[in-house]
Biopython code that builds the backbone (N, CA, C, O; Angstrom):
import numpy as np
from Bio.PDB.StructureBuilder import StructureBuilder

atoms = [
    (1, "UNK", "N", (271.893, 43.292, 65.054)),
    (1, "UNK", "CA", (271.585, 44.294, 66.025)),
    (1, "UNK", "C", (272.644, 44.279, 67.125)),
    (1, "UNK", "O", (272.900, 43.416, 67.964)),
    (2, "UNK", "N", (272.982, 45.020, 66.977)),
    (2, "UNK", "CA", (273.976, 45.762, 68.644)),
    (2, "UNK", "C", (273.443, 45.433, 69.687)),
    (2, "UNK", "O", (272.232, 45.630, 69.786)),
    (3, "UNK", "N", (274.179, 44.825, 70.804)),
    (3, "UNK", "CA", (273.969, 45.371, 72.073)),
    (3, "UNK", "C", (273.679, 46.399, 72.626)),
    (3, "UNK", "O", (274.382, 47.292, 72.154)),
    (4, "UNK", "N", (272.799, 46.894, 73.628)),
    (4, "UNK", "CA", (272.807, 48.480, 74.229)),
    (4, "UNK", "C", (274.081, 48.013, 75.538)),
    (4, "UNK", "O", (274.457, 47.007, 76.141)),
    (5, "UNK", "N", (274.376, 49.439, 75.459)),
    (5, "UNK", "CA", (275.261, 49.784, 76.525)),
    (5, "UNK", "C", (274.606, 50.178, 77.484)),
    (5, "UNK", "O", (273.650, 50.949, 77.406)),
    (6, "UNK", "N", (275.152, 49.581, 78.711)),
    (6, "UNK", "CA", (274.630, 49.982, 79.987)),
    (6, "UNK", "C", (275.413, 51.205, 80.299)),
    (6, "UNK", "O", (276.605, 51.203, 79.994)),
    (7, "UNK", "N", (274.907, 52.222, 80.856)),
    (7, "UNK", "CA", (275.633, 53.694, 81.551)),
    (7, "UNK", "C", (276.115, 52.915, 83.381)),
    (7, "UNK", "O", (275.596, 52.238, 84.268)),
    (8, "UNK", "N", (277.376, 53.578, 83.071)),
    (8, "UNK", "CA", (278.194, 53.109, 84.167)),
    (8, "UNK", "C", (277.383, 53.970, 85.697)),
    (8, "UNK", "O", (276.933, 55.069, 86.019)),
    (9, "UNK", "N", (277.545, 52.928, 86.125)),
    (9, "UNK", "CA", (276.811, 53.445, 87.245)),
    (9, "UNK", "C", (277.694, 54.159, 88.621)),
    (9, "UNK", "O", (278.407, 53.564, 89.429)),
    (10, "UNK", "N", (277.358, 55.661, 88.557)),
    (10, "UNK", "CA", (278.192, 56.268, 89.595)),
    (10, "UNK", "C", (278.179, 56.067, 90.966)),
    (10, "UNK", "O", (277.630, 55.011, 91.278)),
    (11, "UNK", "N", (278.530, 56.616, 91.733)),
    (11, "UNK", "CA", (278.790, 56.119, 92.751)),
    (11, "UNK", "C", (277.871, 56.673, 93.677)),
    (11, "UNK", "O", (277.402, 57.810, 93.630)),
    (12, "UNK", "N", (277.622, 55.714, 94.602)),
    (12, "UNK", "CA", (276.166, 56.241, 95.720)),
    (12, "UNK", "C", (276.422, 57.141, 96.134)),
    (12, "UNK", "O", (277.580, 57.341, 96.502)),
    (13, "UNK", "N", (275.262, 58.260, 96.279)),
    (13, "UNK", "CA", (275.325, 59.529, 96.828)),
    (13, "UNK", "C", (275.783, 60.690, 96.616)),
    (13, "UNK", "O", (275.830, 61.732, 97.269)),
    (14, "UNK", "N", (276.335, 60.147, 94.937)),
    (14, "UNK", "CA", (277.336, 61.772, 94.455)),
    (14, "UNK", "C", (276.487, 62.874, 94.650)),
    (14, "UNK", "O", (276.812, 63.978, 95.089)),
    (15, "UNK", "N", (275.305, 62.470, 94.269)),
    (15, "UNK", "CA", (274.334, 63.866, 93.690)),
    (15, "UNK", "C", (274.090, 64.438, 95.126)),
    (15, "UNK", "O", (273.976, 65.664, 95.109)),
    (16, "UNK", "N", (273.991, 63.925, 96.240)),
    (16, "UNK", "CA", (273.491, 64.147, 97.489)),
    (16, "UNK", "C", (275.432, 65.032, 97.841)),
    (16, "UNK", "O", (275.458, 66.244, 98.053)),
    (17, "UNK", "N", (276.146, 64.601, 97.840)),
    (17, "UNK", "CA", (277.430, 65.220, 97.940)),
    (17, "UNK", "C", (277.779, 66.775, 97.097)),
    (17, "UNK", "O", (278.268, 67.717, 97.722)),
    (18, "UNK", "N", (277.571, 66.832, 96.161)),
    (18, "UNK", "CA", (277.226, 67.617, 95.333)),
    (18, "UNK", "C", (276.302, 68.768, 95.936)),
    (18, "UNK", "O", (276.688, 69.928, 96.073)),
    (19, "UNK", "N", (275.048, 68.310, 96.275)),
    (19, "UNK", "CA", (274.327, 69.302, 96.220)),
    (19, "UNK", "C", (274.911, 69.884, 97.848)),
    (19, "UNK", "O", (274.997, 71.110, 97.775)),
    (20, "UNK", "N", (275.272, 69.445, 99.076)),
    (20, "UNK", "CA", (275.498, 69.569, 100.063)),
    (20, "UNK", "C", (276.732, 70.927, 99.850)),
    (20, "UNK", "O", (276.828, 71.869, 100.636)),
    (21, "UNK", "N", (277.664, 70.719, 98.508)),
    (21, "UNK", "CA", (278.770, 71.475, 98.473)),
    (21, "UNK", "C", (278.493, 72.431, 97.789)),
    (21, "UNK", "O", (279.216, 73.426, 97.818)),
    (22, "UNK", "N", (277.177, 72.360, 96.859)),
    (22, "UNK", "CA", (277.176, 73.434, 96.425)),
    (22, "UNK", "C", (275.507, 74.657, 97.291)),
    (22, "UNK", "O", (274.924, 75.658, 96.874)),
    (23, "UNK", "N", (275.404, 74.050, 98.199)),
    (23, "UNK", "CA", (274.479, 74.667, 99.087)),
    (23, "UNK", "C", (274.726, 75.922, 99.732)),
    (23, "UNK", "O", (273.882, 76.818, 99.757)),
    (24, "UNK", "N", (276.151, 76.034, 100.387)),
    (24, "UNK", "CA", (276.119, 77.637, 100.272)),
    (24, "UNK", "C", (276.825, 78.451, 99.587)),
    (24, "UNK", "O", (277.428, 79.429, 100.029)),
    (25, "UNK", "N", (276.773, 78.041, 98.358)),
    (25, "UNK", "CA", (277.186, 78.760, 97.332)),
    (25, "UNK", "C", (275.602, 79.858, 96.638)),
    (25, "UNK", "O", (275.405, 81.015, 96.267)),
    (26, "UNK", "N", (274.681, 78.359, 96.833)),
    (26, "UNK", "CA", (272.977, 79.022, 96.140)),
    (26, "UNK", "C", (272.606, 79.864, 97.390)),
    (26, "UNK", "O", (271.880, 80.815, 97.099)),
    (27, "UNK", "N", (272.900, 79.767, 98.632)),
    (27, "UNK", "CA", (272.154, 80.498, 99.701)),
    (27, "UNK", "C", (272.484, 81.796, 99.459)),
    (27, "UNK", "O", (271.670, 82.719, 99.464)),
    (28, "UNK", "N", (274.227, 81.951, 99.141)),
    (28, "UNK", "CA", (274.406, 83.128, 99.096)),
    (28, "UNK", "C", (273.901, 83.796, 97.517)),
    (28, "UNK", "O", (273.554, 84.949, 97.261)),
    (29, "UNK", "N", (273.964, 83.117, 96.999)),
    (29, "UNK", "CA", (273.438, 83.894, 95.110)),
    (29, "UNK", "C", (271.979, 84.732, 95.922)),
    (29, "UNK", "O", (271.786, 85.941, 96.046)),
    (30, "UNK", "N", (271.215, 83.703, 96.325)),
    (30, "UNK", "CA", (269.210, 83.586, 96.748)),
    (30, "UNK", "C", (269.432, 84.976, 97.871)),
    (30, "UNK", "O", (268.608, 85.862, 97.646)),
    (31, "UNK", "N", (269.961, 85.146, 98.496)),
    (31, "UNK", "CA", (270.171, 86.241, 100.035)),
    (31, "UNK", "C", (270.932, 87.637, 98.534)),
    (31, "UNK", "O", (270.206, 88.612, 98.339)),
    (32, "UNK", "N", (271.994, 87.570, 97.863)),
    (32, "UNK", "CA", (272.106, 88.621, 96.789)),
    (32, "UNK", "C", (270.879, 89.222, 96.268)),
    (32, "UNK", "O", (270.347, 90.328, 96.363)),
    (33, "UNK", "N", (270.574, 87.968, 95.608)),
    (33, "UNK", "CA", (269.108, 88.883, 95.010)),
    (33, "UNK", "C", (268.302, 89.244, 95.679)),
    (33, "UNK", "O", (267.666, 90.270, 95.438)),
    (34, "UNK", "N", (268.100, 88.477, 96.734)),
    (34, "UNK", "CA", (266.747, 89.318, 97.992)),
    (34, "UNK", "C", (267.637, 90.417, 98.073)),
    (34, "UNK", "O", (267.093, 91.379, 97.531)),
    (35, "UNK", "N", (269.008, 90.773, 98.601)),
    (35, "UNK", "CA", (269.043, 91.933, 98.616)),
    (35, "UNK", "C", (268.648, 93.264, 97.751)),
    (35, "UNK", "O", (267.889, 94.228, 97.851)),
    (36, "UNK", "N", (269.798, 92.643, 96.674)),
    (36, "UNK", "CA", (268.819, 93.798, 95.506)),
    (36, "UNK", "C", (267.324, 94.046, 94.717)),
    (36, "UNK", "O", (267.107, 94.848, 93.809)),
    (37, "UNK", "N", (266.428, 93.161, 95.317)),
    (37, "UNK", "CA", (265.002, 93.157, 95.308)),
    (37, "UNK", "C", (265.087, 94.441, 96.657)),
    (37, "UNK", "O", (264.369, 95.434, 96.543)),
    (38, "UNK", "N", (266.116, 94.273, 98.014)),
    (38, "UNK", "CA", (264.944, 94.948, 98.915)),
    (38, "UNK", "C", (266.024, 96.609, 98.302)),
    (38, "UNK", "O", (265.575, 97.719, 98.589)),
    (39, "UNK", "N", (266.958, 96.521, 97.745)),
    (39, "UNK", "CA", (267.628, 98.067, 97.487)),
    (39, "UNK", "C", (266.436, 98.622, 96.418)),
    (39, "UNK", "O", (266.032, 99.776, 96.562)),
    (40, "UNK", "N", (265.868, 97.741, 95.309)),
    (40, "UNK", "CA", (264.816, 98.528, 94.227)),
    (40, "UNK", "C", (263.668, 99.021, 95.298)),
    (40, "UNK", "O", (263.197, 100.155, 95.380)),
    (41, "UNK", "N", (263.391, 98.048, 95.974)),
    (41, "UNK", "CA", (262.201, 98.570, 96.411)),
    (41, "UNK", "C", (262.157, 99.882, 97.441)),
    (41, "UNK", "O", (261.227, 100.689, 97.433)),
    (42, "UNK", "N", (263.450, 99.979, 98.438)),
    (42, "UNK", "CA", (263.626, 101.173, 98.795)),
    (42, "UNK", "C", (263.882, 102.310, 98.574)),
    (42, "UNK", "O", (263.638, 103.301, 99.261)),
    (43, "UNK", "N", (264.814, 102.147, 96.780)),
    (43, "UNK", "CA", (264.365, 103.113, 95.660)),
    (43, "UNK", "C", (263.540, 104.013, 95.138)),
    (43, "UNK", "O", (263.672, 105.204, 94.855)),
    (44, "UNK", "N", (262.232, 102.872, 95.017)),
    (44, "UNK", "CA", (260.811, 103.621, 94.637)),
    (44, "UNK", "C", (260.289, 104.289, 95.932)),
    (44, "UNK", "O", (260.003, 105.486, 95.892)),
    (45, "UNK", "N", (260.140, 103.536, 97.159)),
    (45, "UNK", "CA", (259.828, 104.128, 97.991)),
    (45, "UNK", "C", (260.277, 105.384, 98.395)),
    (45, "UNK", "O", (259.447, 106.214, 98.763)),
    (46, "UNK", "N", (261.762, 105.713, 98.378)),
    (46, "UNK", "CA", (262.573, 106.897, 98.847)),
    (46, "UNK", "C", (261.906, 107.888, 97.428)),
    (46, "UNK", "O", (261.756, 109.075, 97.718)),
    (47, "UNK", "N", (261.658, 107.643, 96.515)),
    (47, "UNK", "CA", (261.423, 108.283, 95.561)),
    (47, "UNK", "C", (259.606, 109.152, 95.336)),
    (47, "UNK", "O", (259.198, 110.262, 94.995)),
    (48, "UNK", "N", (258.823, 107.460, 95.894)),
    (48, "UNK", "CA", (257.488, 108.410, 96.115)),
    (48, "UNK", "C", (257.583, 109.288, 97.459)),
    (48, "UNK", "O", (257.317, 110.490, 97.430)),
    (49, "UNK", "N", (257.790, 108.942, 98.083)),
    (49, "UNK", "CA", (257.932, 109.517, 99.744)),
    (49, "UNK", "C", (258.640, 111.275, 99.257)),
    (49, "UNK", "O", (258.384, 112.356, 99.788)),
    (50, "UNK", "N", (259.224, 111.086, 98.516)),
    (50, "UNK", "CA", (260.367, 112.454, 98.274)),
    (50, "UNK", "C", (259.028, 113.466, 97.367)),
    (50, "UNK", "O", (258.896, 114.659, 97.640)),
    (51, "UNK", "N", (258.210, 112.835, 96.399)),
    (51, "UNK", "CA", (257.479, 113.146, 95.513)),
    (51, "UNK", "C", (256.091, 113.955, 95.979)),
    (51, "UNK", "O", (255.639, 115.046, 95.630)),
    (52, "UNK", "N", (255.540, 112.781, 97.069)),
    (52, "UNK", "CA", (254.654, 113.125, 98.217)),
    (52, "UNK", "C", (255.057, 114.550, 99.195)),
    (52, "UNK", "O", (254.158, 115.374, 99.028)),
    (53, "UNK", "N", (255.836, 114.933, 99.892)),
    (53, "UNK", "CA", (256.726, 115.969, 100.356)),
    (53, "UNK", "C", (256.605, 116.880, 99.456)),
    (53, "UNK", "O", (256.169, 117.973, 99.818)),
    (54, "UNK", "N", (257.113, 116.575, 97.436)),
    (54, "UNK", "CA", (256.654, 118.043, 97.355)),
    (54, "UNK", "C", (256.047, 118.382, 97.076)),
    (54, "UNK", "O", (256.017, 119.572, 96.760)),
    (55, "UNK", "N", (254.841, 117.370, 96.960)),
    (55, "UNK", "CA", (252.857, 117.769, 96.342)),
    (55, "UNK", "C", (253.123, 118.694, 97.699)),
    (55, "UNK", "O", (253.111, 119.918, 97.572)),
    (56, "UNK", "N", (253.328, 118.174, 98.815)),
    (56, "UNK", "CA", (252.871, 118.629, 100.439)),
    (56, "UNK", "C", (253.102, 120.303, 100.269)),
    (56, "UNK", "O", (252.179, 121.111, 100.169)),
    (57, "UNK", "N", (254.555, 120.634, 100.259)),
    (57, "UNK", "CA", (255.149, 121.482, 100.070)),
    (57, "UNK", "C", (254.277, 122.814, 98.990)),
    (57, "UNK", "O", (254.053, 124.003, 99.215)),
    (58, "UNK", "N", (253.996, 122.014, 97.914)),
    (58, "UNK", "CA", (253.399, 122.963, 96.625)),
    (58, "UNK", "C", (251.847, 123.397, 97.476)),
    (58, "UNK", "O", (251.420, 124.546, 97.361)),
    (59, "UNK", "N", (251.185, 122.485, 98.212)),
    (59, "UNK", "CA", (249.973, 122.692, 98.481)),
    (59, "UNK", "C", (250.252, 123.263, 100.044)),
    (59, "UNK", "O", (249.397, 122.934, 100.867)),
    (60, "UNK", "N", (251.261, 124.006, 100.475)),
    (60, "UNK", "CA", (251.465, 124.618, 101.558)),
    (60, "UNK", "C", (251.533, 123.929, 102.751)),
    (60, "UNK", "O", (251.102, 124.436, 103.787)),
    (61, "UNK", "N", (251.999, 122.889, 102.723)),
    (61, "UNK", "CA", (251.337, 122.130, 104.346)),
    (61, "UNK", "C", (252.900, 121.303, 104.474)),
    (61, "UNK", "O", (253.696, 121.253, 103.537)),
    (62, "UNK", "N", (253.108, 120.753, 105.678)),
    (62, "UNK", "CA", (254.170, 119.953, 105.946)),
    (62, "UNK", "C", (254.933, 118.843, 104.871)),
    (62, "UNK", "O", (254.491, 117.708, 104.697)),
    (63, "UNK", "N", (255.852, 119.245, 104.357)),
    (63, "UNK", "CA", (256.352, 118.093, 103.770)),
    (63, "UNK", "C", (257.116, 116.732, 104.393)),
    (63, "UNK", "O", (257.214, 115.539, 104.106)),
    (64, "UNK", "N", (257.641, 117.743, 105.525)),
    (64, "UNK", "CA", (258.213, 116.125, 106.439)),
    (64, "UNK", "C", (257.023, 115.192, 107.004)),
    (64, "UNK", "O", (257.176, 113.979, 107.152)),
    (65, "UNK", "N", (255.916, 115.818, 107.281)),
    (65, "UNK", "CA", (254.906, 114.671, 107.557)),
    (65, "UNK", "C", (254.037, 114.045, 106.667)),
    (65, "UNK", "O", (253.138, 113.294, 107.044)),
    (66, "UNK", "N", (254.349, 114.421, 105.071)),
    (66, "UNK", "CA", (254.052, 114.062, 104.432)),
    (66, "UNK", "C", (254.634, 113.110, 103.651)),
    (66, "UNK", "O", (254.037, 112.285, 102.959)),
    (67, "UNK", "N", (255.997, 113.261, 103.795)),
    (67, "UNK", "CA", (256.784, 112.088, 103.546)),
    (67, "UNK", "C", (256.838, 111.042, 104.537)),
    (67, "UNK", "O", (257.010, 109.848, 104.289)),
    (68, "UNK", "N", (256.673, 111.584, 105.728)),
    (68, "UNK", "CA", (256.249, 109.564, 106.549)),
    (68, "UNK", "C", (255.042, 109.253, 106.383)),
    (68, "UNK", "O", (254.831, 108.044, 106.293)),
    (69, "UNK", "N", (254.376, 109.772, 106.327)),
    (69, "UNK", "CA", (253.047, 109.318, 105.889)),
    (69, "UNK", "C", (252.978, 108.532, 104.960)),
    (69, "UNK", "O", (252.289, 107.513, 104.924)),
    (70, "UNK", "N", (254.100, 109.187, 103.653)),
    (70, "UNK", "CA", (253.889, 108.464, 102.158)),
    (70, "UNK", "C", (255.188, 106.886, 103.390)),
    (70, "UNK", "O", (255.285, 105.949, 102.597)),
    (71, "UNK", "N", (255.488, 106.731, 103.899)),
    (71, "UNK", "CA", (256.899, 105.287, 104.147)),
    (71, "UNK", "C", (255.859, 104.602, 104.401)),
    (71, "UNK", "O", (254.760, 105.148, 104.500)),
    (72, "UNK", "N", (256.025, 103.318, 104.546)),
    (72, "UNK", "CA", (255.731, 102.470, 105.165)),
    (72, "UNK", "C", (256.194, 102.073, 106.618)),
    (72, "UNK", "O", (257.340, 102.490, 106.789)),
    (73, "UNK", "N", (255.831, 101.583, 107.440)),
    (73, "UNK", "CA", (256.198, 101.722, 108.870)),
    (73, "UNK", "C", (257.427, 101.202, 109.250)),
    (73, "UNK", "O", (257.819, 101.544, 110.365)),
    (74, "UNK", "N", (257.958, 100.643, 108.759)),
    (74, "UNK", "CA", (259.278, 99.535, 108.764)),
    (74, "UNK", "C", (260.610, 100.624, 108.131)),
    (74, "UNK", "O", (261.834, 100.523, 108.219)),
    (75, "UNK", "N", (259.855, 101.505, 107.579)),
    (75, "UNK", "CA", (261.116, 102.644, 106.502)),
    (75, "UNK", "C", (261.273, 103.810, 107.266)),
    (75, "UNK", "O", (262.271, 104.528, 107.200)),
    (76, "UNK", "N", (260.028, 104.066, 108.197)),
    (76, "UNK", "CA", (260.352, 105.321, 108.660)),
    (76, "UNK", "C", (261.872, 105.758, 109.469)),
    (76, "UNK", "O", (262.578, 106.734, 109.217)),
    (77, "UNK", "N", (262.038, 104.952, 110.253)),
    (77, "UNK", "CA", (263.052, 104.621, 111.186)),
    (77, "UNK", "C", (264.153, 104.702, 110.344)),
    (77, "UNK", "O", (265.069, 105.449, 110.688)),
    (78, "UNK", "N", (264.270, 103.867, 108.961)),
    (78, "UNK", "CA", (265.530, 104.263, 108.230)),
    (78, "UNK", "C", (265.343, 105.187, 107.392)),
    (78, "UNK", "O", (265.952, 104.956, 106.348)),
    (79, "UNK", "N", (264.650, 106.335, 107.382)),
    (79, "UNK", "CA", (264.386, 107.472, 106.540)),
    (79, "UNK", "C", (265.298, 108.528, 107.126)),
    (79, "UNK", "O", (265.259, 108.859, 108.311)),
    (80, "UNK", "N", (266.051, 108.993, 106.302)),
    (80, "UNK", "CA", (266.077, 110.634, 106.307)),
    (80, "UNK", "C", (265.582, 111.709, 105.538)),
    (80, "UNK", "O", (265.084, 111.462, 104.440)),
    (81, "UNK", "N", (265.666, 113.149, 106.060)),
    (81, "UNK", "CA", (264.368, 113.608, 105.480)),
    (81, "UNK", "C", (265.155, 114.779, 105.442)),
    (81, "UNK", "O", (265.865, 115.138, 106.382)),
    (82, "UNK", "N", (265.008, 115.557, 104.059)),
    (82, "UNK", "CA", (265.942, 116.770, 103.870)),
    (82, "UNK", "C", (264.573, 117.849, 103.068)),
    (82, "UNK", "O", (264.149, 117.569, 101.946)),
    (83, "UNK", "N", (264.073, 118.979, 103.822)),
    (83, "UNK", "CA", (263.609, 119.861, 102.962)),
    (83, "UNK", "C", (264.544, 121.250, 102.611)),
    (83, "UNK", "O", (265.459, 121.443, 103.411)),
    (84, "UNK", "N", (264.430, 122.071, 101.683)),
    (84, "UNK", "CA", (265.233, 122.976, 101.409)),
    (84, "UNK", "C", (265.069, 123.452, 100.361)),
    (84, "UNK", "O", (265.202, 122.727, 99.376)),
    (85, "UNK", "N", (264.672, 125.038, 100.179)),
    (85, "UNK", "CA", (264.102, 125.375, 99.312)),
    (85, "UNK", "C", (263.600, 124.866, 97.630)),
    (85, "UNK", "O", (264.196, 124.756, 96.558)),
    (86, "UNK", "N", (262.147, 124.637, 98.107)),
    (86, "UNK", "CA", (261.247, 123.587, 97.258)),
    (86, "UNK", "C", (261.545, 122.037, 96.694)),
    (86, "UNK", "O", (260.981, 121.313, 95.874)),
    (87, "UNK", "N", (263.036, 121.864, 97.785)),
    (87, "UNK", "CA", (263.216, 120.609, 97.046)),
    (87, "UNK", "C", (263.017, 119.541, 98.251)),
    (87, "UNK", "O", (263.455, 119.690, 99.392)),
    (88, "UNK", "N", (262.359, 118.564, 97.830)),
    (88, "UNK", "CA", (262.985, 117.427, 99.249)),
    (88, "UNK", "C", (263.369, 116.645, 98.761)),
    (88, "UNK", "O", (263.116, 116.428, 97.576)),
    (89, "UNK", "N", (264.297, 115.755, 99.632)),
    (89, "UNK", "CA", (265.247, 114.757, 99.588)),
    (89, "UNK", "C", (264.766, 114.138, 100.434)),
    (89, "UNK", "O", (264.210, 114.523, 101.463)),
    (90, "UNK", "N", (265.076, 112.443, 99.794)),
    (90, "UNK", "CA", (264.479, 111.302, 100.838)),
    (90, "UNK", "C", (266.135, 110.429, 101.109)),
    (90, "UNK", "O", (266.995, 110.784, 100.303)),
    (91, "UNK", "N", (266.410, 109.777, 101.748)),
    (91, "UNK", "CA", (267.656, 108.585, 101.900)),
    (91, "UNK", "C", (267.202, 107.910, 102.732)),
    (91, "UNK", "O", (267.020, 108.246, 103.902)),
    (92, "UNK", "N", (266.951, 106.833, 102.225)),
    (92, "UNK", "CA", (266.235, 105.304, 102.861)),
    (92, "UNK", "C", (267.421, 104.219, 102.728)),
    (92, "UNK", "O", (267.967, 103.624, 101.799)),
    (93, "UNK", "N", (267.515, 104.257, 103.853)),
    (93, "UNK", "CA", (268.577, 102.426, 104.262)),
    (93, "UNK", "C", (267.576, 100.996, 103.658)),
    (93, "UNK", "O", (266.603, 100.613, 104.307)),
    (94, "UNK", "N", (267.998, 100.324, 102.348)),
    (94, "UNK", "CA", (267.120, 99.111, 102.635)),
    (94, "UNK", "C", (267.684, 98.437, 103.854)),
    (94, "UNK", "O", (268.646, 98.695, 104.577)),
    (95, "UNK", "N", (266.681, 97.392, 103.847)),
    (95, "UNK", "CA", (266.423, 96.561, 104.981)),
    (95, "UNK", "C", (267.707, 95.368, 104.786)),
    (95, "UNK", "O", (267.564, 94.858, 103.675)),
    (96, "UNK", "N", (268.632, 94.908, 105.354)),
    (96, "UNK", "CA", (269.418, 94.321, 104.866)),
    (96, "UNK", "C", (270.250, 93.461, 106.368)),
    (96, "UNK", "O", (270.098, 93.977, 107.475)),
    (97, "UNK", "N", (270.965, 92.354, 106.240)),
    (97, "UNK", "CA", (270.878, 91.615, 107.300)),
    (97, "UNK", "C", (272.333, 91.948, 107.989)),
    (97, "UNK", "O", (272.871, 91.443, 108.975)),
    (98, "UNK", "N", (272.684, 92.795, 107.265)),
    (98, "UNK", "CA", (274.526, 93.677, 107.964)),
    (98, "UNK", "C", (273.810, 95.069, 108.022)),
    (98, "UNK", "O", (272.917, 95.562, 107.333)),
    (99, "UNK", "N", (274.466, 95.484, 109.006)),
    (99, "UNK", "CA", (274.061, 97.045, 108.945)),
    (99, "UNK", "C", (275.000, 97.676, 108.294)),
    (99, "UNK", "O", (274.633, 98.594, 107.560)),
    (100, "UNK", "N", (276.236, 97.405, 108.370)),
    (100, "UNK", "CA", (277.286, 98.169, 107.382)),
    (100, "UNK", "C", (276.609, 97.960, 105.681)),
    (100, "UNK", "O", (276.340, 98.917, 104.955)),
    (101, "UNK", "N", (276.487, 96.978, 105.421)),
    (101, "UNK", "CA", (275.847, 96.638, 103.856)),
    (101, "UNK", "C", (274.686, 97.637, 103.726)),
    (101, "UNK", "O", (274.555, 98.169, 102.623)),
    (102, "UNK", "N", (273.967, 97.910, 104.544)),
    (102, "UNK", "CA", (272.481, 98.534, 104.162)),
    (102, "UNK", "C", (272.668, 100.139, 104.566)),
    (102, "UNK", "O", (271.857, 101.052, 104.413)),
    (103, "UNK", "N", (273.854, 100.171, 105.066)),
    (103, "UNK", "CA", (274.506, 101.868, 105.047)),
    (103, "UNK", "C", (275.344, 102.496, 103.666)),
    (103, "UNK", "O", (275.737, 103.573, 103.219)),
    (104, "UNK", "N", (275.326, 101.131, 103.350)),
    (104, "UNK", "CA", (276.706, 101.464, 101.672)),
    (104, "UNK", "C", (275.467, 101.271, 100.989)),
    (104, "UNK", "O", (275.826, 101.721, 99.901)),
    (105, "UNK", "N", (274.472, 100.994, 100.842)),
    (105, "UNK", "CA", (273.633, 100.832, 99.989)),
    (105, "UNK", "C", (272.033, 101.773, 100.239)),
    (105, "UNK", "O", (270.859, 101.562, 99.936)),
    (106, "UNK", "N", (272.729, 102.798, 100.902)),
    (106, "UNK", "CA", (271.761, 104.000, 101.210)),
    (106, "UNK", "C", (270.992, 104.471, 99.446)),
    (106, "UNK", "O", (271.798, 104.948, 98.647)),
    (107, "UNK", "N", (269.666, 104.324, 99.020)),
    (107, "UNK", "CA", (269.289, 104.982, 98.270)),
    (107, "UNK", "C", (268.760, 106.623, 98.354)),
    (107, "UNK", "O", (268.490, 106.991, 99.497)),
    (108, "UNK", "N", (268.629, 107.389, 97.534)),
    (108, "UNK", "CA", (267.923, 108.903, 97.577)),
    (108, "UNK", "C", (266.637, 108.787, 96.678)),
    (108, "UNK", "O", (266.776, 108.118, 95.654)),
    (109, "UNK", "N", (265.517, 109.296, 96.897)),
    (109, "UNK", "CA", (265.105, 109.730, 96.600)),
    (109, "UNK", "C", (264.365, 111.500, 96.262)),
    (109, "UNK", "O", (263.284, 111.747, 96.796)),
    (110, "UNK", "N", (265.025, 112.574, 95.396)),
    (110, "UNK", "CA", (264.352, 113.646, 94.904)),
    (110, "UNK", "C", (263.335, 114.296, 94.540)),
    (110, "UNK", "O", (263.073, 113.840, 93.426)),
    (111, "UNK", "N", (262.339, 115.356, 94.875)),
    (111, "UNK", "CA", (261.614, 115.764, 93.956)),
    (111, "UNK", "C", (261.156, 117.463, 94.481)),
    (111, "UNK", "O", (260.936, 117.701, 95.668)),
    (112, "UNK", "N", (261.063, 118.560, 93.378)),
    (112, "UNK", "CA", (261.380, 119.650, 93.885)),
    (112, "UNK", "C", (259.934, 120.212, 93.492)),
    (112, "UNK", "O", (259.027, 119.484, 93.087)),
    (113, "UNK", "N", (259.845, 121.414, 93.639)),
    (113, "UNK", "CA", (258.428, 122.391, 93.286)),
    (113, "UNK", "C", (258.988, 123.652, 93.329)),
    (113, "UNK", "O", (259.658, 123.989, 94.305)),
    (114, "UNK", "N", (258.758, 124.546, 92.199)),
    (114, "UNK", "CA", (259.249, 125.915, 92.067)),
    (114, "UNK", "C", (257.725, 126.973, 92.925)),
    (114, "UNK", "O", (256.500, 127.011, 93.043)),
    (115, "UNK", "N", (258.729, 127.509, 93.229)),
    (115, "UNK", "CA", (257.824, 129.081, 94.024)),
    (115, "UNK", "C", (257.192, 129.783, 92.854)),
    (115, "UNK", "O", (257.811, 130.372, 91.968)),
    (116, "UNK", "N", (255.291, 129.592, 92.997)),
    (116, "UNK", "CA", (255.018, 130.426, 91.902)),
    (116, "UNK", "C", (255.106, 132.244, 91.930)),
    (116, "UNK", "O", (254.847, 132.891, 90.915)),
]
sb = StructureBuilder()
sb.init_structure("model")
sb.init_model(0)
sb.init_chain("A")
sb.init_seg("    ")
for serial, (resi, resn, name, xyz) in enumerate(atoms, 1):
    if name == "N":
        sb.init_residue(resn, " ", resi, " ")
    sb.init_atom(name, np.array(xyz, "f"), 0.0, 1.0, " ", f" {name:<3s}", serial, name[0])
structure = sb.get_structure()
């Protein structure tokens, strides 16, 4: 029978060194994806909000107050709001921790209703 080999033993604290260097490398990956979690979600939102506006619109009544109504309170403020014949347009800024970043990453949301 063989001897077992002992595994050479590295040196104190690599793993603690290591993880220290690769720490804001993961902060920034983890802050990426929160971002593009908060661009989808301002997506759908700009999209029902736009959708809501043109139920509003088809059923004769305000579509711009029907599209803040459809935001959530935190979106209104970055909402813009476009009506024009039977169509509305939504453009929602996600929420994002640069304001230049969350201006380049303006989503639209569309949705129209024909004149019966």
């Amino acid at each position: 029978m063989r001897p077992r080999r002992r595994a050479p033993a590295g040196s104190p604290g690599q793993a603690t060194v290591e993880t220290v260097a690769l720490l804001p490398a993961m902060v920034a990956i983890g802050l990426g994806v929160l971002q593009l979690l908060a661009v989808g979600y301002a997506s759908v939102l700009a999209a029902s909000a736009a959708e809501a506006g043109a139920l509003a619109l088809a059923a004769g009544t305000d579509a711009r107050a029907a599209v803040q109504e459809a935001l959530p309170g935190w979106s209104r403020a970055r909402a813009r709001i476009g009506v024009e014949d039977g169509r509305v347009e939504v453009r929602l800024r996600p929420p994002s921790p640069l304001r230049a970043l969350s201006e380049e990453l303006e989503v639209n949301g569309a949705a129209a209703v024909e004149a019966p």
